[in-house]
C-alpha positions in Angstrom: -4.7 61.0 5.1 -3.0 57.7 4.0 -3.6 56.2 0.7 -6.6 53.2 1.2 -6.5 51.4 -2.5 -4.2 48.3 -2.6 -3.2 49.6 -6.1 -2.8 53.3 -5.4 0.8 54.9 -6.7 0.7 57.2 -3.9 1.8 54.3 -1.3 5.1 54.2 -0.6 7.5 52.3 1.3 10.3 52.3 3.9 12.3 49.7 5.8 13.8 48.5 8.9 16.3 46.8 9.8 16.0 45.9 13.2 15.7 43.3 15.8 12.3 41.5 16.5 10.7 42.1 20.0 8.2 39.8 20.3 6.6 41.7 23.2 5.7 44.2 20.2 7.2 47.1 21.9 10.1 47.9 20.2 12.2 46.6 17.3 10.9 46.2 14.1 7.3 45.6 15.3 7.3 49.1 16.9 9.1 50.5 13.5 6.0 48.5 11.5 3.3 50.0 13.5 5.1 53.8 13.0 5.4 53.6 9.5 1.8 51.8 9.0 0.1 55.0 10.9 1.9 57.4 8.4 0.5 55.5 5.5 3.5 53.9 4.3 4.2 50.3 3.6 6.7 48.5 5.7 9.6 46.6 4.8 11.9 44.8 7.4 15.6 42.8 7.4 15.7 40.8 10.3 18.8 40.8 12.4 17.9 39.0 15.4 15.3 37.3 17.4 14.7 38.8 20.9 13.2 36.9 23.8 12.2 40.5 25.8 9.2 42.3 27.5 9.6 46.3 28.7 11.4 44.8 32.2 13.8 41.3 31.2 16.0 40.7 27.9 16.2 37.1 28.5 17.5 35.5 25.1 18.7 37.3 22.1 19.3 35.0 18.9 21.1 36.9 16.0 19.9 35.7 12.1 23.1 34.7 9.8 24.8 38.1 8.5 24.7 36.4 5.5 20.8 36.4 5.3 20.5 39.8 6.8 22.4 41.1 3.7 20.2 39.0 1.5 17.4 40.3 2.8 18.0 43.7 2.4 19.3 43.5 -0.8 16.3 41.9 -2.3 14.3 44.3 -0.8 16.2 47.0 -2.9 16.0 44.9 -5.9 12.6 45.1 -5.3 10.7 48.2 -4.2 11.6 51.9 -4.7 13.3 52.4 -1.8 14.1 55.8 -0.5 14.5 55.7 3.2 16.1 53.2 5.6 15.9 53.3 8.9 18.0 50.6 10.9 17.6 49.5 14.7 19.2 46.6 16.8 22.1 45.0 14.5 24.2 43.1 17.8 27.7 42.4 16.0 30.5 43.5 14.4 30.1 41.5 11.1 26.2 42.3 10.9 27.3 46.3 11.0 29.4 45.7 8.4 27.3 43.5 6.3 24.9 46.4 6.5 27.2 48.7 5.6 28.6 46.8 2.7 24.8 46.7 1.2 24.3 50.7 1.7 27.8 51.7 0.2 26.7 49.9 -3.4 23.2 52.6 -2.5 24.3 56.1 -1.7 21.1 57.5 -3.1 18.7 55.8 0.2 19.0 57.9 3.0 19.9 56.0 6.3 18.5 57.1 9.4 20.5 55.1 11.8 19.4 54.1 15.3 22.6 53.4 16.5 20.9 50.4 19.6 23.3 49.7 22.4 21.6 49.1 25.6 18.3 48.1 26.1 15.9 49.9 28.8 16.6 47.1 31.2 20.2 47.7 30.7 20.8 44.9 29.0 23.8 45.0 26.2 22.4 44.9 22.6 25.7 45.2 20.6 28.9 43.9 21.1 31.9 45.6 22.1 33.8 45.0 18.9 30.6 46.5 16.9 30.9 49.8 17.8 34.4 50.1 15.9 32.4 48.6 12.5 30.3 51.7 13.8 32.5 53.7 13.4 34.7 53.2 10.6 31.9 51.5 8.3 28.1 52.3 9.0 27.6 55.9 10.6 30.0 57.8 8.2 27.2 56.1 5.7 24.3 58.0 7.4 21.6 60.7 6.4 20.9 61.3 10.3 22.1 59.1 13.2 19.4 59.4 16.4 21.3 58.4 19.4 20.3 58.9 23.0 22.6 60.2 25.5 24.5 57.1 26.3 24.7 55.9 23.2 26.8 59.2 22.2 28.8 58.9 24.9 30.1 55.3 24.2 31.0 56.9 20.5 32.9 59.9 22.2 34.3 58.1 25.2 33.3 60.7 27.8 30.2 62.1 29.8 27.8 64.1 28.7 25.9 66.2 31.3 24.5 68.9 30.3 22.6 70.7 27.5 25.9 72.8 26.8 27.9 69.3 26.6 25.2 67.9 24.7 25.4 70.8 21.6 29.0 70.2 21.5 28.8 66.4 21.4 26.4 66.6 18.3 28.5 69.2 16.6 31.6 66.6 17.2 29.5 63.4 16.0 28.4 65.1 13.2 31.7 66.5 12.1 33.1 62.7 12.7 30.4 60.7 10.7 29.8 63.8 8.4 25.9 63.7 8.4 23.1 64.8 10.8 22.5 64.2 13.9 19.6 64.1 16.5 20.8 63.4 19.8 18.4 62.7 21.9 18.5 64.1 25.6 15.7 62.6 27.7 18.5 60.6 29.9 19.7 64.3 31.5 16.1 64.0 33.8 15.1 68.0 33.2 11.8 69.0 33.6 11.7 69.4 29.7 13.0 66.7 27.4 15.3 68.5 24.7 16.8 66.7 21.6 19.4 68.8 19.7 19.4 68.5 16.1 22.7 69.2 14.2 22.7 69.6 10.3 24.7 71.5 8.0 26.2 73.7 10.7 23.1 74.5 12.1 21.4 73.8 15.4 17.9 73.3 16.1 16.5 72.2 19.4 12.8 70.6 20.3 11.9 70.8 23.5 8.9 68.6 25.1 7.2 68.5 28.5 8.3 65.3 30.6 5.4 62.9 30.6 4.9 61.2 33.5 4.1 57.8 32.2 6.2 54.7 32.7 5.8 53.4 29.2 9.2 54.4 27.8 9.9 50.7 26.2 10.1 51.3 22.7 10.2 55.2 22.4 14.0 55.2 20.8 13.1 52.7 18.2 9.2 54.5 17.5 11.1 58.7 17.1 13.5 56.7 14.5 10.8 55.4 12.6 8.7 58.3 12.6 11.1 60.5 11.1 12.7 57.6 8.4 8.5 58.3 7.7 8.8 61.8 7.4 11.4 61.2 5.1 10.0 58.9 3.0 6.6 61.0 2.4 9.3 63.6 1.1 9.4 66.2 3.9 13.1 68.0 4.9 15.0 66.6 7.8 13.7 69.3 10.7 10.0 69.1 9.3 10.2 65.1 10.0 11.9 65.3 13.3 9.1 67.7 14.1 6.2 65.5 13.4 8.2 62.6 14.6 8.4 64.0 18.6 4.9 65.2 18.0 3.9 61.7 17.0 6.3 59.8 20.1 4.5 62.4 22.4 0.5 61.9 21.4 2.2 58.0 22.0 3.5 58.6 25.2 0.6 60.4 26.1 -2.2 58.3 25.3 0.4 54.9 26.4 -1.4 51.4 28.0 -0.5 48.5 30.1 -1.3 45.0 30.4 -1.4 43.3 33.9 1.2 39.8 33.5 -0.2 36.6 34.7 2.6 37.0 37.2 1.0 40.7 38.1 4.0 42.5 36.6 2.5 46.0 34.5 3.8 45.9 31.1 3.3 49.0 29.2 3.2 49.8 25.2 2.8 52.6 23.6 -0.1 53.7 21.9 0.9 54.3 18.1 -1.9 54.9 15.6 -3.8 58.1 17.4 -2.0 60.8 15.7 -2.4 62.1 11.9 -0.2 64.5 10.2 
């Protein structure tokens, strides 16, 4: 169970940095509510401010590099940080602002969400940003989580099947030199399989496909959940592990609201599952 006194020693936090989504689906509010269920206390950076529900991105404001950096960097100066996990960043000079913080902190482990496209389809990062990718942030990076079309912008080619995507992690991995969980929902199998790719080793977890609509969010909530693991001390497989168990029981137990306008919007459910 969590820890419940204000002043116990066993709480411990983790941060985000991450976009806010102020229909509370993803972002950092999705990364707050993750890290909150696993007992741990939440720390964010702010990159941008997103006008979005689960169906429209209408307005994305980005927050001055400069104060993102500041931000995190007090945050460091200030809690025992261990983990980072970091979401929607948008530009070029906020991924290497970013990067530029974590390079003076080797010792935090970065689980990087590499963001690129939202659900809608809608662009999250600019073109020029995925070079700072790159060169400057990922080689930085305890695990990088992307989904399928998010590794195939960084590899410039396709990626259809499970066979392509165990080679594709193998090749980010050997690029960035860390981990990497690539997540394969976006192949449309029966079974949802993410391939995990660490130290020359492959391990795969394999899920049923839920039939639920309420997928806005679930990149940004797996991320969180295993930057949780990790903070609470647990190996990298043993966090993924609990992470898709946790994104599942979400999935799985997901609600909607009915729009004045009658449009569904759906959320997850996170808060229903204990390790």
């Amino acid at each position: 169970m969590p820890p419940t006194s204000n002043n116990d020693p066993a709480m411990k936090p983790v941060m985000t940095v991450a976009g806010s989504d102020c229909s509370s689906g993803a972002g950092l509010q999705a990364d707050l509510k993750t890290f909150q269920h696993f007992g741990l206390h939440g720390l964010t950076a702010v990159t941008c401010i997103v006008s979005e529900t689960a169906h429209t991105v209408r307005r994305i404001d980005p927050v001055d590099p400069s104060m993102v950096e500041d931000q995190i960097r007090l945050m460091l100066a200030s809690f025992p940080l261990s983990v980072v996990k970091t979401g929607m960043l948008g530009s070029a000079e906020h991924v290497r602002r970013v990067a530029a913080v974590f390079r003076d902190h080797p010792e935090i482990k970065l689980v990087i969400d590499p963001v690129m496209v939202a659900s809608t389809g809608t662009s999250l990062l600019e073109p020029e940003a995925v070079t700072a990718y790159n060169s400057e942030l990922l080689p930085l990076a305890h695990v990088i989580t992307p989904n399928l079309p998010e590794a195939e912008t960084l590899l410039e080619k396709k990626i259809r099947s499970l066979t392509e995507m165990e080679a594709a992690a193998r090749e980010l991995s050997g690029a960035y030199g860390c981990a990497v969980l690539l997540k394969g929902g976006h192949l449309g199998e029966a079974a949802c399989t993410d391939l995990l790719f660490e130290n020359d080793n492959l391990h795969r977890y394999t899920s049923p496909r839920l039939n639920t609509p309420a997928s806005h969010g679930t990149g940004c909530t797996l991320a969180a959940a295993v930057a949780s693991g990790l903070a609470l001390g647990k190996n990298l497989t043993d966090s993924i592990a609990i992470a898709k168990d946790y994104l599942n029981n979400c999935l799985g137990s997901s609600y909607s609201f009915l729009s004045p306008s009658g449009q569904t919007l759906h959320a997850l459910n996170q808060g229903t599952f204990r390790v």
